[in-house]
C-alpha positions in Angstrom: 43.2 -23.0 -35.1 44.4 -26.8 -34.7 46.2 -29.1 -37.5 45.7 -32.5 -35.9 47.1 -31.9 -32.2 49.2 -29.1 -32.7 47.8 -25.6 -32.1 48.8 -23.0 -34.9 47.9 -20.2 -32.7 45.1 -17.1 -34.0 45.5 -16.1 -37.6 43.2 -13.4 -39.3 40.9 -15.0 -41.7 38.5 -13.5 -43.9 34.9 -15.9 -44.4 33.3 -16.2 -47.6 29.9 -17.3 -47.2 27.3 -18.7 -49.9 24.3 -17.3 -51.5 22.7 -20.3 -48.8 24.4 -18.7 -45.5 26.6 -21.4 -45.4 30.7 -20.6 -45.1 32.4 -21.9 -48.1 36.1 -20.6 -48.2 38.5 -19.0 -45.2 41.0 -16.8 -46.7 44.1 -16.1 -43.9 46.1 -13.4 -43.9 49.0 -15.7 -44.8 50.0 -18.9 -45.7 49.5 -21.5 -43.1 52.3 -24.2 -41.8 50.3 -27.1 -43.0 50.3 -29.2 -46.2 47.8 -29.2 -49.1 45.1 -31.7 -48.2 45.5 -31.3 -44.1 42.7 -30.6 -42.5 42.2 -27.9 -39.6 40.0 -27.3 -36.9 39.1 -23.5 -37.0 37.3 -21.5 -34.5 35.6 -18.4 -35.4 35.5 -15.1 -33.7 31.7 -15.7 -31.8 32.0 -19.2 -30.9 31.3 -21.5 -33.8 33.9 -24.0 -35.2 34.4 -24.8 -38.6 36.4 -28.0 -40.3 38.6 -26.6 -43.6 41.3 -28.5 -45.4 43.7 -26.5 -47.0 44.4 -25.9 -50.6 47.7 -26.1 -52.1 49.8 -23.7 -51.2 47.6 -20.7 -50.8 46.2 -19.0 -47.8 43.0 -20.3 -48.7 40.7 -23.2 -47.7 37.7 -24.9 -48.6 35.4 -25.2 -45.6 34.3 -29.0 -45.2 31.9 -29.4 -42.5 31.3 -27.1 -39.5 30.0 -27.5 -35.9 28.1 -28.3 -33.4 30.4 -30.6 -32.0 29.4 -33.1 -29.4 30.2 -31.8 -25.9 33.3 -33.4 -24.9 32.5 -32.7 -20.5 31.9 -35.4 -18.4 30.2 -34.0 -16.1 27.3 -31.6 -16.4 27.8 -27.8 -15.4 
């Protein structure tokens, strides 16, 4: 998981996902070191990445947008 450019390391999260399949909330097993409002960059166990900004001072945040991203190689594989 990222806040901006600094890497906050692997932290267990629990996913809550909507009646639509889509992820709405990540619980963490604790409270994170970033502010109410930041938003992190959080990849999930197979693969996908999800944008969340966090909320308040709990170990919860609201999922905001998700991946693909666009591929960031320069050259092809």
């Amino acid at each position: 998981m990222k806040c901006g450019p600094r890497n906050l390391g692997r932290i267990p999260y629990r996913l809550e996902v909507s009646a639509g399949g889509q992820a709405s909330l990540v619980e963490f097993e604790r409270r994170l070191p970033a502010k109410d409002g930041d938003h992190l960059h959080l990849t999930l166990e197979d693969g996908r990445m999800l944008d969340c900004q966090v909320i308040d001072s709990s170990p919860y945040c609201s999922v905001v947008g998700d991946g693909p991203y666009p591929d960031r190689r320069t050259s092809e594989r």
